[in-house]
C-alpha positions, -999 to +999 in steps of 0.1 A: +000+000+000+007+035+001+023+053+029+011+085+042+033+108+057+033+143+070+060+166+051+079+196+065+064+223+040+095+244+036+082+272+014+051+280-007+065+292-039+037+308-059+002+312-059-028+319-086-065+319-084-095+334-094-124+337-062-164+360-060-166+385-034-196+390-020-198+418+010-225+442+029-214+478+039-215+477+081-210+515+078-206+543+049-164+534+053-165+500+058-175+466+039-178+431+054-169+407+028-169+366+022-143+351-009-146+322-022-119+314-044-097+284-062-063+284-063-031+266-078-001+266-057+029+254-059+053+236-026+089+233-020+091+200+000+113+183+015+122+154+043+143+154+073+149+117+065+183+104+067+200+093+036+197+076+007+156+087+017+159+127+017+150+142-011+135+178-022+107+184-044+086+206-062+047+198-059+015+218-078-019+213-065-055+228-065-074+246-031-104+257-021-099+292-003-127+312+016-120+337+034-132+367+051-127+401+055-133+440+057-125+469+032-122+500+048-123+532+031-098+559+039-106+589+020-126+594-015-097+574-034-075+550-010-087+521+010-071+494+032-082+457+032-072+430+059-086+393+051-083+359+066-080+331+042-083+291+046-067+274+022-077+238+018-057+211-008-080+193-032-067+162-035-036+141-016-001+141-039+017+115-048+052+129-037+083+106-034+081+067-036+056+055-018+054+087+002+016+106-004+014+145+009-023+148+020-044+180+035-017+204+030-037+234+044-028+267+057-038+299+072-031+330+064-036+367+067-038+397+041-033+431+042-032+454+014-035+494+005-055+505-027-057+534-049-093+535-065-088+557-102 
């Protein structure tokens, strides 16, 4: 059978994804918001096994992401946006071997500054 193991994720390399926003104002300067979102991301892995079994690797793989989150305006041009995201893997990844990545997930937190032309 197939062995499942977890894997030290040592760096997320690059994402991309396309997600619907769909938000209520809570007051004239602020709107609560809900993503929903798919993206492709790409891993550096790699074990802490002794050798000949360490290796590193490059995996791709699909998410769900939803998220939440608040826009707040700051004047009639700039705004400021923080958002939690959930990221959740679509499908386990055959990695090294007999060796299967499953349920990479991850947390994270966004903040940006806009300009609105």
């Amino acid at each position: 059978g197939v062995q499942t193991c977890a894997l030290p994720i040592s760096k997320q390399k690059w994402t991309a994804g396309i997600g619907a926003i769909v938000g209520t104002e809570v007051s004239n300067d602020c709107l609560a918001f809900f993503r929903l979102g798919l993206d492709y991301n790409t891993y550096k892995l790699s074990s802490n096994a002794a050798a000949p079994n360490n290796f590193s690797k490059t995996m791709k793989s699909w998410a769900v992401v939803p998220g939440l989150g608040l826009k707040w305006k700051l004047d009639k041009d700039w705004y400021v946006t923080g958002m939690y995201e959930y990221s959740h893997q679509l499908s386990s990844k055959k990695v090294e071997g007999d060796l299967k990545a499953q349920n990479i997930n991850s947390h994270g937190l966004k903040v940006g500054v806009g300009y609105q032309f």
